[in-house]
C-alpha positions in Angstrom: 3.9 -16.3 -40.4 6.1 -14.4 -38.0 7.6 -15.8 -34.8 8.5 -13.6 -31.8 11.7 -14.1 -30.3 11.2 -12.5 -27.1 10.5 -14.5 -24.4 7.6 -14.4 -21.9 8.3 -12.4 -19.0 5.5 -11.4 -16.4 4.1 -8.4 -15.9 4.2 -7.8 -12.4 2.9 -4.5 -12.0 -0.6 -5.9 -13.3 -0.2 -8.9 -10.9 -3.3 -9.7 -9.4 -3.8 -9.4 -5.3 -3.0 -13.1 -3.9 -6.2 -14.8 -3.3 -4.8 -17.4 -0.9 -4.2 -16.8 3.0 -0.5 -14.6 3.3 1.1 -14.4 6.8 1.1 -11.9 8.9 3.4 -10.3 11.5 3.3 -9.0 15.2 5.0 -6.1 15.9 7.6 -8.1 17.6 8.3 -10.0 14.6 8.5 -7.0 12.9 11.2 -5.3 15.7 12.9 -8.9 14.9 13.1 -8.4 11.2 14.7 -5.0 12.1 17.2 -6.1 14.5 18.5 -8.7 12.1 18.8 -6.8 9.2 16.1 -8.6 7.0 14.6 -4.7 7.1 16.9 -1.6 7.0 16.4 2.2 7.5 16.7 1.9 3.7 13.5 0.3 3.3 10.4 2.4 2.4 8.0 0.0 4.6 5.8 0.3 7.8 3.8 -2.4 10.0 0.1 -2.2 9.2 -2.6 -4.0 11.1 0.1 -6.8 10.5 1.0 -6.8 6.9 4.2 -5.2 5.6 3.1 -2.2 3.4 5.1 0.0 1.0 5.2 3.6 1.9 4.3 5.9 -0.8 7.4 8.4 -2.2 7.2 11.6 -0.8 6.6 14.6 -3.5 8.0 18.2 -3.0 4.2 19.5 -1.8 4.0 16.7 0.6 8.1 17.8 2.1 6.9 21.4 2.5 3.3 20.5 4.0 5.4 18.0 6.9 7.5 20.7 7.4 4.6 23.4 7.8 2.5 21.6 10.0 5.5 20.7 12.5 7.2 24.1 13.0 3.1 25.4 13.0 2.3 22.9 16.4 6.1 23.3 17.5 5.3 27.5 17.9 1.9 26.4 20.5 3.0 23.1 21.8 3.3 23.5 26.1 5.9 21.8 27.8 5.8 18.7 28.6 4.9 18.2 24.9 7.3 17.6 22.1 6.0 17.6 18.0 8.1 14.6 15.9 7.8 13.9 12.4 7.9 10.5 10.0 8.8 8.7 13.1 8.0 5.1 14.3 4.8 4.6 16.7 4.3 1.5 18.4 0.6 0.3 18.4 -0.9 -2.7 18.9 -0.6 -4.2 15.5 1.0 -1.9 13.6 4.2 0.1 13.7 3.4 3.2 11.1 5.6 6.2 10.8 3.0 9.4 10.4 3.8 12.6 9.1 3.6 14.3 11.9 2.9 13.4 15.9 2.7 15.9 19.3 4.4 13.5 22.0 4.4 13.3 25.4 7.7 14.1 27.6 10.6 14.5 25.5 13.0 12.7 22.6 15.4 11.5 25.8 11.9 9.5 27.3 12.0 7.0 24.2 15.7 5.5 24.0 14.4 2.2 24.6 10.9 2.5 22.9 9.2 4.4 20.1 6.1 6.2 21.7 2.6 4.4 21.8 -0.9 5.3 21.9 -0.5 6.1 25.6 2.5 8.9 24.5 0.2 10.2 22.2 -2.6 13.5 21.9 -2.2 14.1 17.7 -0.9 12.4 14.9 -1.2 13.7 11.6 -0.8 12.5 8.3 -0.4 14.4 4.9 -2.3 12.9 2.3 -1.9 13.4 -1.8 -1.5 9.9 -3.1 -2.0 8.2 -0.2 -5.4 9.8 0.5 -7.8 7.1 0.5 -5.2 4.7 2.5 -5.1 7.4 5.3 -8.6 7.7 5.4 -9.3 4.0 5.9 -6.5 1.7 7.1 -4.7 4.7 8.4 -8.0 6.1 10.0 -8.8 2.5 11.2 -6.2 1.7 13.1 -5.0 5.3 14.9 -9.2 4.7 15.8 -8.3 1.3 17.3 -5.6 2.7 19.3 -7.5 4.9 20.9 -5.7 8.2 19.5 -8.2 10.9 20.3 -7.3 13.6 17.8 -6.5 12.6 14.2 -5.7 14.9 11.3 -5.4 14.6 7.5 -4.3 17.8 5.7 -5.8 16.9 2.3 -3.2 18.3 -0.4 -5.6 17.4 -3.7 -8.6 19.4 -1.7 -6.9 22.0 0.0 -8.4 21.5 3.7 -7.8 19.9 7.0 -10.0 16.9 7.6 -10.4 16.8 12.1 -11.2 13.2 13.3 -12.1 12.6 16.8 -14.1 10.3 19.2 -12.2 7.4 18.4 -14.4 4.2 18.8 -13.6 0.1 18.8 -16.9 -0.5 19.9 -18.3 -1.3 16.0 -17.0 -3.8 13.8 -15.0 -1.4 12.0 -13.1 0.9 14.3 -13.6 4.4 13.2 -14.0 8.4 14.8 -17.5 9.1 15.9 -16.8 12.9 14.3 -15.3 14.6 11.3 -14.8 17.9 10.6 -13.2 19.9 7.3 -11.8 23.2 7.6 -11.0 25.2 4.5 -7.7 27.4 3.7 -8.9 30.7 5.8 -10.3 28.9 8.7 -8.8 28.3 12.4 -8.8 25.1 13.8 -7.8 24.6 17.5 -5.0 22.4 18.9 -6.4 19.7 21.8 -3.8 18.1 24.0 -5.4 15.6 26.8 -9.4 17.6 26.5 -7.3 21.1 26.8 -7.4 23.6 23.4 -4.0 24.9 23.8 -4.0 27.1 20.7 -5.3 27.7 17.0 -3.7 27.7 13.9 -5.1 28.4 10.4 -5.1 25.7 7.9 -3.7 28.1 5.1 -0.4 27.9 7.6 -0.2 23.7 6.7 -0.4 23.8 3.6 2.2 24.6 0.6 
C-alpha cells in the first residue's frame, strides 16, 4: 500500500458560504478602512448593503461597452449635468462604483463627497459576468435609494434592460417597470421627468 506524501491543504475556492453570523459595515466604517489604509485604490472591492464584495475583472467587451455608453450620454447630456464612469457613490448602505452615472453639477461640486442618491438621474451598469448580481443586489439597492432611472446593458443578450419606478414600499426593494430594448431600437434619456434625447442601443454596445 502506497502512502501520499503531500500534505493536506484546503481547497478554498470550493469553501463553503459561512453559515454563522459575519459582521457587517456602515459606510463610515468603510470611509474609515479607506483613510487608514486597511483598503487601497488597489483593491478590487465595493460596499454592498454592508458587506465587502469583490468586484468582478473587467474583460475587453465590458472596457469598450463603459466607454460607449459614456461618450454616447456625454454627446446629449444638458448642462448642469455631468456623465462619470467606475466612480464611488455614496448610498445609504453601500458605497458601489457603477459603470457608468449622469451626475448633477459638476466634478468641482464633489471634493469633499462622492455624489449620492440626491446627485443622481441614471446609473448604469454593464453586465457580462456579473449579470445576475446587477440584476438583484445591484438592482436592490440603486431601488432602495430611490434612483429613478436604472440601466443594464446586457453584453451575453445583446440589449438594454430600462428599470424605473423605484419602490421601498415591499419587502424587497425593486423597480415597479422593466423594459428591454434590442440592438436597432432607441431608447430615450430622462433626467429629473425630462427626455432630453435618444440614443440607439446598437451605439452601447461593442
Amino acid at each position: 500500500m502506497s502512502v501520499s506524501t503531500q500534505p493536506n491543504v484546503p481547497n478554498f475556492t470550493q469553501m463553503a458560504v459561512p453559515t454563522e453570523p459575519v459582521w457587517r459595515f456602515s459606510v463610515a466604517q468603510y470611509h474609515q478602512m479607506i483613510r487608514l489604509g486597511i483598503l487601497t485604490d488597489d483593491d478590487p472591492v465595493e460596499l454592498l448593503e454592508g458587506w465587502i464584495i469583490h468586484k468582478m475583472p473587467k474583460n475587453p467587451p465590458h472596457r469598450a461597452a463603459t466607454k460607449l455608453t459614456r461618450s454616447a450620454l456625454e454627446e446629449i447630456v444638458p448642462q448642469g449635468w455631468y456623465v462619470d464612469a467606475q466612480e464611488p457613490i455614496t448610498l445609504d448602505d453601500s458605497e458601489p462604483e457603477p459603470d457608468v452615472v449622469v451626475v448633477r453639477g459638476n466634478t468641482r461640486d464633489y471634493l469633499d463627497r462622492h455624489p449620492g442618491s440626491q446627485d443622481l438621474a441614471l446609473i448604469v451598469e454593464i453586465a457580462d459576468s456579473t449579470l445576475e448580481r446587477d440584476r438583484t443586489s445591484k438592482k436592490r439597492l440603486y431601488a432602495r435609494a430611490g434612483i429613478p432611472v436604472y440601466w443594464i446593458v446586457n453584453l451575453p443578450e445583446q440589449k438594454l434592460e430600462v428599470y424605473t419606478e423605484p419602490t421601498d414600499l415591499a419587502d424587497v426593494p425593486t423597480y415597479q417597470q422593466r423594459q428591454d430594448y434590442s440592438l436597432s431600437d432607441e431608447v430615450a434619456v430622462v433626467i429629473e421627468g425630462q427626455e432630453i434625447g435618444c440614443l440607439t442601443v446598437r451605439d452601447l454596445l461593442p
